[in-house]
C-alpha positions, 0 to 999 in steps of 0.5 A: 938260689934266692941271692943268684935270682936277687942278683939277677934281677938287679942286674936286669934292672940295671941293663933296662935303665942303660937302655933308657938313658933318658929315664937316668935324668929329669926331663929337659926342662928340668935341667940347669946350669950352675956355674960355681968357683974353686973354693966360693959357695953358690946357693942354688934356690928349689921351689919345693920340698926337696928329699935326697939329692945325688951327685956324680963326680965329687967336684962340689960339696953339696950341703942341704938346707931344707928349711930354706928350700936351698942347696948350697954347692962349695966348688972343690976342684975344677971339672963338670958332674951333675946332682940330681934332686928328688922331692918327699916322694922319691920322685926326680924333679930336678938336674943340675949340670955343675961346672966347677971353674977356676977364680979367673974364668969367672972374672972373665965371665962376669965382665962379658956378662956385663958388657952384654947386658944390654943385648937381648937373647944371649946365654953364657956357658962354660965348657972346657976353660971357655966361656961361650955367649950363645943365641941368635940377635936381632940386629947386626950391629948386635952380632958385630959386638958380640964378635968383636968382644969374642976376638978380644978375649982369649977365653971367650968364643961367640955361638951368636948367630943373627935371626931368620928375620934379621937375616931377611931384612939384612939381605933386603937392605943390601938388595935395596941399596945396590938398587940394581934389577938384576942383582940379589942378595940372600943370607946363608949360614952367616954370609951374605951371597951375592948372585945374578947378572952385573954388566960392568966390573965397575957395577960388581965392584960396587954391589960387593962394597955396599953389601960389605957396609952392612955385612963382614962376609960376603961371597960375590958369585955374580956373573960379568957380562959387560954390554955397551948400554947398562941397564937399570936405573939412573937419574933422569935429565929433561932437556927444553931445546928451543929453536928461536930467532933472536935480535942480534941486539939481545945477545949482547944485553943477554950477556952471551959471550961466544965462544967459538968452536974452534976447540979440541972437543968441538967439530964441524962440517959444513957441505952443499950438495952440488959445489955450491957457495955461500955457507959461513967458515967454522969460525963463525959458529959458536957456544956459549952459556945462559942463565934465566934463559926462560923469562928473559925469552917471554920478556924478548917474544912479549916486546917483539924481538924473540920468536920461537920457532919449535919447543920440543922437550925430552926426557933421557936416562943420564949417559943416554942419547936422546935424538930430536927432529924438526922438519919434514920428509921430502920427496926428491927424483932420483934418476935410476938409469932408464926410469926414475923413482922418488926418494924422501930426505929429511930437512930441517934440524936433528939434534942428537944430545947425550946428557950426564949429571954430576951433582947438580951439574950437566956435561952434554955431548951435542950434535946437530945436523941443519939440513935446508933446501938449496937452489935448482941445479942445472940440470934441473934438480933439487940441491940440499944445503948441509951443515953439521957440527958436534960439541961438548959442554959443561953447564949447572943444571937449570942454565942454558947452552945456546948454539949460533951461527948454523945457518946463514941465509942467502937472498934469494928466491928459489932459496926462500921458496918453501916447496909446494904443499909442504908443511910450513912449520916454525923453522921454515917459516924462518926463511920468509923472514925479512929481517933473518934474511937482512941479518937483523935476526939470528937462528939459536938453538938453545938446550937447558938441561934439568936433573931428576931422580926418575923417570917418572918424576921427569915426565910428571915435569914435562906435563906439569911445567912445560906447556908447550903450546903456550911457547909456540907461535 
C-alpha cells in the first residue's frame, strides 16, 4: 500500500513538472552555448562553487574540476544535448546547450569569426552542420560583408539584419538623393520600397537605379503619370537680355562674326500689316556670340557709342520658358460694322527663351517677335509693322548670345512719330535717334545666360548683382 501511494506521488511529481517545463531549465540568462569538437576538450569556466552537474544525451564527457571552478567537456560524437550545473545547495544555476561538431565546422567557424571580428553586434551558432552569423548591423556596407561571406561559404547562412535606425537612415539617404517631392522611400523586412508619383519613365528609372546604389533589394511600386512639364527641382538659369543700340563700328572690334540665320534650326517671319514694303530679307538677320560682353558695354556706353535701351532680367528653371516683354499695350479702332470699338496690341519686343544647362554650358531656344507702328493706311487707320523669328543657340554659361538686324528703320515722319501720350520707353525712343535712323547705329539684343543650382540662389544673383537701375538711361 505504501509503495502504490510512493509511486503515485512520484508520478504526480513528475506529470506537475511536464507541465512547467520552465521549472526543467535554469532561467534564460542562465543558458550558454558551448561549441566543442569531436575528440578536442573545452574548459568551460563556473564562477561559483558548483555541485552536481546533469547531462542529457551522452555526446560529451564531462569531467569536473571543482578546485578550479572548471568543467572540462571532451566531444564524443556529433549531435547537441544540454548539462545542467547546480551549486552546494542543490540549486540549479546554470544550463549549457552543447553542440558537438565535426573538425571541419570548426575550422569554418573559426575563419568566419575572424573575418567579422571587426564587425560589432554579431553571434555565431551552429545548428544542424551550419554555421549561423546572427544580429543586426549598423551599416549596410556591414551587412553587405556578411552577406557576401554567407553566399562564399557552403556551411555558412547569414540571420544578420540591418538595425531599425540604420534602416531609417538608408531609406533617407535614398530619399535625399533621388531628391524628388513626390517619391519616397522606406525600408521593410529588408527591401527598400519605393512609392509615389514619378512623372517620366526616364524619372523612375533613375530613382530605382540610386536606390539600388545604396541598397541590393528593391521593390518600385511607384506610379507613372507622364505630363509634359515635371515638377520638382532642377538647376536654375539667369538670363540678363539687353536691348542696345550699338556703333556699327564696334561689332567689328567686338569681334562679332555673324552668322546668318539662314540655317536648319533657325526661322523667320517678317510681315507688314497693309502690304506695306521696306522690311530687310532673311538674310539680313543674323547670330552670333560674345564673351566679356558686360564690361565691354560700360566701356561702349561710358565713351558714347552703346546706349542701352531696356535690361530686363529673369530667372527660369532649366527646360522652362521664360517670356519677356518690352513696350506698351496700344489702343487701335476697330470698325465692327455699324459701330466702332477700341482694341489694345502689344508693341514693342517679346522675347520668349527656354534654357537648358548642360554642364557649364547653355543650349537656348529663342524666339522674338518686334512689332512697331507703321505708317497711316489710306483709309485712315493705324498699320502695325511685324517681324519674328526663332533660333537655337549653344553657348558656355557667362557668354553672350547676341541677335542683329530685327529692325530696320525708314525715314519717315509718321513712322517716327510716337503716338500721342504714349509712354516713351528706351525702345521707343530709339526711333527719335538720328544716327539709327542714318544707319550709323544698330538695334541688339543681347542674352547671357548664367547657371544656378536653385532657385533661391538665382534670386539672391539678380538682387545682389544686377542693379538694374545703373544699366538704364
Amino acid at each position: 500500500m505504501r509503495a502504490s501511494l510512493r509511486g503515485f506521488l512520484l508520478a504526480l511529481a513528475l506529470l506537475l513538472l511536464a507541465a512547467l517545463p520552465g521549472a526543467l531549465r535554469a532561467d534564460e540568462d542562465n543558458v550558454r552555448d558551448v561549441v566543442v569538437v569531436v575528440r578536442k576538450q573545452v574548459a568551460v569556466e563556473i564562477p561559483y562553487r558548483f555541485g552536481n552537474v546533469a547531462l542529457g544525451a551522452d555526446i560529451v564527457k564531462v569531467v569536473p574540476l571543482r578546485d578550479s571552478q572548471q568543467l572540462l567537456l571532451s566531444g564524443r560524437v556529433e549531435g547537441t544535448t544540454n548539462l545542467m550545473i547546480y551549486d552546494t545547495r542543490g540549486v540549479l544555476r546554470d544550463e549549457l546547450d552543447v553542440t558537438v561538431i565535426p573538425a571541419n565546422l570548426d575550422r569554418v567557424m573559426s575563419s568566419v569569426q575572424a573575418l567579422l571580428d571587426d564587425v560589432e553586434g554579431l553571434s555565431f551558432k551552429i545548428i544542424n552542420d551550419r554555421v549561423y552569423i546572427q544580429g543586426e548591423v549598423s551599416l549596410d556596407e556591414e551587412l553587405s560583408r556578411v552577406q557576401e561571406l554567407a553566399d562564399r561559404e557552403p556551411l555558412v547562412e547569414s540571420m544578420v539584419t540591418l538595425s531599425p535606425v540604420a534602416q531609417r537612415l538608408i531609406a533617407g539617404l535614398i530619399e535625399q538623393e533621388i531628391d524628388e517631392p513626390g517619391i519616397h522611400a522606406r525600408l521593410v523586412n529588408n527591401r527598400i520600397i519605393l512609392e509615389g508619383v514619378a512623372h517620366s519613365e526616364a524619372q523612375m528609372a533613375r530613382a530605382e537605379a540610386i536606390a539600388r546604389a545604396y541598397y541590393p533589394d528593391v521593390v518600385n511600386v511607384l506610379d507613372l503619370r507622364e505630363v509634359e512639364r515635371i515638377p520638382g527641382r532642377a538647376r536654375t538659369l539667369v538670363v540678363v537680355v539687353h536691348f542696345v543700340e550699338l556703333a556699327k563700328s564696334l561689332t567689328h572690334s567686338w569681334g562679332i562674326e555673324w552668322t546668318p540665320l539662314a540655317l536648319d534650326d533657325a526661322e523667320a517671319f517678317f510681315q507688314r500689316d497693309y502690304g506695306a514694303d521696306g522690311w530687310a530679307a532673311a538674310t539680313g538677320y543674323a547670330t552670333a556670340t560674345v564673351s566679356a560682353f558686360l564690361p565691354r558695354l560700360d566701356q561702349a556706353r561710358s565713351s558714347g557709342y552703346a546706349r542701352v535701351l531696356e535690361n530686363p532680367t529673369v530667372s527660369v528653371k532649366s527646360g522652362d520658358t521664360a517670356t519677356i516683354f518690352a513696350g506698351a499695350e496700344y489702343p487701335f479702332l476697330v470698325n465692327q460694322g455699324l459701330s466702332n470699338t477700341i482694341e489694345f496690341k502689344d508693341i514693342g519686343i517679346k522675347l520668349d527663351v527656354t534654357p537648358y544647362a548642360h554642364g557649364n554650358n547653355v543650349d537656348m531656344d529663342i524666339g522674338v517677335t518686334v512689332t512697331s507702328l507703321g505708317e497711316i493706311a489710306p483709309n485712315g487707320y493705324q498699320s502695325i509693322n511685324k517681324s519674328e523669328l526663332s533660333t537655337s543657340q549653344f553657348c558656355r554659361a557667362g557668354e553672350s548670345i547676341v541677335i542683329g538686324g530685327l529692325q530696320r528703320i525708314q525715314d519717315s515722319v509718321d513712322y517716327n512719330r510716337v503716338p500721342y501720350d504714349a509712354p516713351e520707353g528706351g525702345v521707343f525712343t530709339l526711333y527719335r535717334n538720328k544716327s539709327y535712323k542714318k544707319a550709323k547705329s544698330q538695334f541688339l539684343i543681347f542674352l547671357t545666360p548664367q547657371i544656378h543650382e536653385s532657385s533661391s540662389s538665382a534670386n539672391r544673383e539678380i538682387k545682389d548683382q544686377f542693379h538694374l537701375d545703373e544699366v538704364r538711361q
